[in-house]
N, C-alpha and C positions, 0 to 999 in steps of 0.2 A: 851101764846097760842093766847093771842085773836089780839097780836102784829104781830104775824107770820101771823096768818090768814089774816088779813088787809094788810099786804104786797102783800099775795098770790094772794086777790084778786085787787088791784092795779095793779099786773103786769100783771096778767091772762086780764085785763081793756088796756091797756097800748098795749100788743103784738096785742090784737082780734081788737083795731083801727088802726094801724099801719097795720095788712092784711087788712082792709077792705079798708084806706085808695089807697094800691096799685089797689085792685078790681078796684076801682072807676078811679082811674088813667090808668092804662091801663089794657081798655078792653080786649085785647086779651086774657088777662093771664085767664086763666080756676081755678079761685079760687073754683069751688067748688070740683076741684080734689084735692085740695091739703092735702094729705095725706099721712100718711103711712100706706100701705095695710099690716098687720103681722097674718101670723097665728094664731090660737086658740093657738095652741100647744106652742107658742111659748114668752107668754103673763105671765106667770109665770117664764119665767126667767127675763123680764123685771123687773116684782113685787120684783123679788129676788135683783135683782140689784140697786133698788132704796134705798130698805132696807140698802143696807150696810153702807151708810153715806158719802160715797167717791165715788163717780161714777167715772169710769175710763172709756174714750172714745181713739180709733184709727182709722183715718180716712187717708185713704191710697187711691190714686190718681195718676193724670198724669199733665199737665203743668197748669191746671184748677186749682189746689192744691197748688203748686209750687209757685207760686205770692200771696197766702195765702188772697186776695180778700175775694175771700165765705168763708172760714171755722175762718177767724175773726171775720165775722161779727156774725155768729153763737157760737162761744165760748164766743163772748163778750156780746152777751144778756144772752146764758146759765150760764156766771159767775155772771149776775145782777138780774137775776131771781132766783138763790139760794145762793148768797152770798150779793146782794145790791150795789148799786152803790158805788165808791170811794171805794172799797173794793179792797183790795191787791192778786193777783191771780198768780197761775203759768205759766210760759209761758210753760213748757210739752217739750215733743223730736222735736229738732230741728235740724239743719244741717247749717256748716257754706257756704253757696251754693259760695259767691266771693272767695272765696280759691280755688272752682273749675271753676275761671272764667264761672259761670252762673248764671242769676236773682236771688236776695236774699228776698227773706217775706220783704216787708216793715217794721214790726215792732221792728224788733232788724239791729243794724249794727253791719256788721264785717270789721277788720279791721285785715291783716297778715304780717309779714314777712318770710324769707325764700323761697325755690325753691320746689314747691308742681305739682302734678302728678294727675289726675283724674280717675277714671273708675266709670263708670255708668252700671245700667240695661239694657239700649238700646246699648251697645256699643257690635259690633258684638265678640271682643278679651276683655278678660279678664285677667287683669294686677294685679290687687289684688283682692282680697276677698271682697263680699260684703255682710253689712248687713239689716238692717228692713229698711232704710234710702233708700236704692237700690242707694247709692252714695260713691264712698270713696274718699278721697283724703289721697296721699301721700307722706311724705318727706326724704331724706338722708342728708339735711343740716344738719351741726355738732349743727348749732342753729337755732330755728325757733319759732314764738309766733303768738298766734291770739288772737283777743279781741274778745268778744261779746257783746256788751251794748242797751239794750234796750230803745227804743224810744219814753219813755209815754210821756216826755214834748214837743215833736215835735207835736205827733198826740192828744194830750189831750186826754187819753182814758180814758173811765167810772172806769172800773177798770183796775189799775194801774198793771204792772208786774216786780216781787219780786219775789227772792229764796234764801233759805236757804241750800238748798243740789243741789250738783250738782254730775253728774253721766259724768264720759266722755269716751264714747264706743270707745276702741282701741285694739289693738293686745299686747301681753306683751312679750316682753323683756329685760332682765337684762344691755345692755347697752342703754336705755332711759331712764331718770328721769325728772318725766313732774312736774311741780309746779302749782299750779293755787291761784291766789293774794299772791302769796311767798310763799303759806304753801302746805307742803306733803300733799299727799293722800291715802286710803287706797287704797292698789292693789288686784286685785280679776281676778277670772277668765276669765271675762268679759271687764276688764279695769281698770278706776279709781272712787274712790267717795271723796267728800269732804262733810263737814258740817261746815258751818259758824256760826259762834258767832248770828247776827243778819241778815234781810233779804238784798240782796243789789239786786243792775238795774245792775249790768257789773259784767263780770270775764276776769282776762286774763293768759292765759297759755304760759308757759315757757318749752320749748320743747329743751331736751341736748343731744344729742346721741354719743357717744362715739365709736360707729363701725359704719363709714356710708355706711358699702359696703349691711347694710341691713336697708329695709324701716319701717318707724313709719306710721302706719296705722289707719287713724281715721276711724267711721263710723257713728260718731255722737254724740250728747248730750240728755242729760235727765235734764231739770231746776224744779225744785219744791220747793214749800213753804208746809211747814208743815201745817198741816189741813187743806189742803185747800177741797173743797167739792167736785170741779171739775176737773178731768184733761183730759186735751183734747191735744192729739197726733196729729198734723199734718203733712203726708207724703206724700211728692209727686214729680213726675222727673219729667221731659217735656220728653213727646214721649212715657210714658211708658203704657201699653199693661198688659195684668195678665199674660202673659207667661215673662216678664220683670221681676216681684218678684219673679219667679220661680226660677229664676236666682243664686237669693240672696241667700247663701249658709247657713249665718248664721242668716238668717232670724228667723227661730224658738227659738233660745237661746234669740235674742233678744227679739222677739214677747213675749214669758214667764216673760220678766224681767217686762213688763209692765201690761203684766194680765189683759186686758182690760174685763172691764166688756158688752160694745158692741164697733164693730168694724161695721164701713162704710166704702164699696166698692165705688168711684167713677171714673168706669172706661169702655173702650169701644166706646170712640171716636177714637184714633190711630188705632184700630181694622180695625172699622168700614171707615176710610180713607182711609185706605192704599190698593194700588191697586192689591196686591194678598189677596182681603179678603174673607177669605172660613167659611161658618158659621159651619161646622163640626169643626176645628182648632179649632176656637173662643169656642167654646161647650168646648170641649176640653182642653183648658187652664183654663179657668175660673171657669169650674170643679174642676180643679185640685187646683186651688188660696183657693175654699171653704172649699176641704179639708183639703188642707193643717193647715187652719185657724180653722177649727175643731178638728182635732187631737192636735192640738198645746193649745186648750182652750173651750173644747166642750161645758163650760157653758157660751161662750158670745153670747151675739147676735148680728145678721147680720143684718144690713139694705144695701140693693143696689139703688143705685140709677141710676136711665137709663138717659143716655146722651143725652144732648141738641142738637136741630135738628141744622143743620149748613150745609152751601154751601160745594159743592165740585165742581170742573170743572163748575163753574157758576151756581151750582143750587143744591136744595136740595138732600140732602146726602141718597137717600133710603136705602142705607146699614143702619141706624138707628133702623129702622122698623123690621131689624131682630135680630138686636142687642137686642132688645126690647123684642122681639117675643120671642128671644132664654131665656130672662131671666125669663121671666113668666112661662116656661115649667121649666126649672132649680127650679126654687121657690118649685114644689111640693115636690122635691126629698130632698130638703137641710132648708125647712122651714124656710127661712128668708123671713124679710121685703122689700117690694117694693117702693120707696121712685119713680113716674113717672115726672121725671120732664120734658121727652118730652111733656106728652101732658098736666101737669100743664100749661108750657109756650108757649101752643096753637097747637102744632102738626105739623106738616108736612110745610113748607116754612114761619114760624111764627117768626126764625130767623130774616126774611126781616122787620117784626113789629118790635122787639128789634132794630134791624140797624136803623129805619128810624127815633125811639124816642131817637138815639145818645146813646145806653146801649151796643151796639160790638163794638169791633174791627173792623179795614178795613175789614178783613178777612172772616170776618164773620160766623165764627170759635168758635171763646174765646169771651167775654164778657169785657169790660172794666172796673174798678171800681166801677163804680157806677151800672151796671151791676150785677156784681157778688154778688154787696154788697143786691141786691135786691134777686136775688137767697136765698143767705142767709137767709135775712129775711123771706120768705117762706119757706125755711128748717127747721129754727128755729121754727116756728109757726106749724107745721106738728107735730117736734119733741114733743113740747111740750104739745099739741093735746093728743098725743100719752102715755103721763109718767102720764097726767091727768086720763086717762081712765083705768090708772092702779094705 
């Protein structure tokens, strides 16, 4: 105990300079908003959730997510703040994105053969079915194989990523038999699983299909390591909208497979860009994203986070401000967490501060690297805020 304790407060030491440090560095940022605003009501399911020993996180996005920038930098402190540095971790639901020719997470590569097919959330026609990923890719090649191998010796990461079970979400058919590192898997309603002897960094699957006049349909992976304490779900398309995962059909089977004990909304810039944006619609969908996220698992919790102020037609985006507005009134009805990172990161033309300390994009839009990776580290620091007080 008295070993834990010293840890706890080391890193509880370690996160509270690291915020203060950014205060200090740039002014703009409003550290003292940084927070999560959560209901009374809604502080005992936290409590519950710390309790279990395995926190399960899903954090569902748009091209903010997709580049996996922010939600790295936040799983890789949350996996050093309750596992310790050099600790072995899982990398959680992933998506092989260059199979659908589009940016892939820095921290794993993919590598394919075969003649593969895409449909996405934002795509006006839908060619296949899609699930929690809001991504599928497709093939009829008689052969086809992807790797996945992950990148800790390129990026030297704190904790390193390892699994021993792997989950591969696909459609099932009696003429495809997938392999993954040579060996069968068990087939289920859902897909395939594998469990490996000990932990490895890569998998590669071996895809056979026997009738090509019908398509093998991914929708994604599940990577984990046994005990691990943390798992953190990263989802995210470029473009996508909450009427986007509406989309996803079998979003709920999958959503159940992972049981998340809280799920984060990061979403509402696409909304808020796009020039037919009506704030009734927006009400509207994102209603509907929370219900659906409640029916599917009424005891997680929700944190939302409102989106970064950002140019549009040369100038600040006021569709923000309602984005914003709309989710404050939402909060009474559906008692989730308010995670405000517009006006943490100063409010209204405060993008222009990020741009001119080289933290955007040209765009002024998205956040670069090192950007996001600061984002992060305020998410994180909120977060953790947040599980102290409970």
């Amino acid at each position: 105990m008295r070993i834990i304790s010293l840890f706890f407060i080391l890193t509880m030491i370690s996160f509270l300079t690291t915020a203060q440090g950014l205060c200090d560095t740039l002014s703009f940022i409003n550290c003292t908003k940084n927070e999560i605003q959560i209901p009374c009501s809604t502080r005992v399911k936290i409590k519950k959730a710390l309790e279990t020993g395995s926190l399960q996180i899903v954090h569902i996005g748009d091209s903010h997510l997709q580049a996996a920038f922010f939600t790295e930098k936040v799983k890789q402190q949350l996996y050093q703040h309750f596992q310790g540095d050099g600790m072995v971790a899982s990398p959680g639901f992933i998506f092989p994105f260059s199979v659908a020719q589009t940016n892939n997470p820095f921290y794993y590569k993919v590598d394919y053969t075969g003649k593969w097919i895409r449909t996405r959330n934002v795509d006006e026609v839908m060619s296949s079915k899609i699930g929690l990923s809001g991504i599928t890719v497709s093939t009829k090649s008689p052969f086809a194989e992807f790797k996945i191998k992950m990148q800790n010796r390129k990026y030297k990461m704190l904790s390193t990523y390892r699994f021993d079970r792997v989950i591969l979400l696909h459609n099932a058919d009696s003429s495809v038999k997938i392999l993954a590192n040579n060996e069968n898997g068990i087939i289920s309603n859902f897909g395939s699983t594998w469990k490996f002897d000990k932990p490895v960094d890569s998998v590669q699957f071996s895809i056979a299909n026997t009738d090509t006049s019908k398509n093998f349909d991914l929708y994604g992976l599940i990577l984990e390591k046994e005990n691990s304490t943390v798992q953190y779900h990263t989802i995210g398309v470029n473009g996508s909208m909450a009427q986007s995962y509406l989309k996803c059909v079998l979003f709920d089977d999958q959503f159940k497979l992972l049981n998340p004990d809280l799920v984060i909304l990061s979403l509402g810039t696409n909304e808020a860009f796009s020039k037919d944006f009506k704030k009734d619609e927006f009400i509207f969908n994102f209603t509907s994203l929370l219900s659906k996220i409640h029916n599917t698992n009424p005891d997680a919790v929700v944190i939302v986070t409102i989106p970064n102020d950002h140019f549009k037609d040369g100038k600040p985006n006021k569709n923000i401000e309602i984005v914003r507005e709309s989710m404050y009134d939402l909060q009474t009805y559906f008692s989730f967490g308010i995670w405000d990172f517009y006006e943490i990161m100063g409010g209204s033309g405060s993008i222009n501060e990020w741009y001119k300390k080289q933290l955007t994009a040209e765009d002024r839009l998205h956040f670069n690297k090192k950007g996001y990776e600061i984002q992060g580290d305020l998410f994180f620091n909120a977060l953790i805020t947040l599980f102290n007080k409970n």
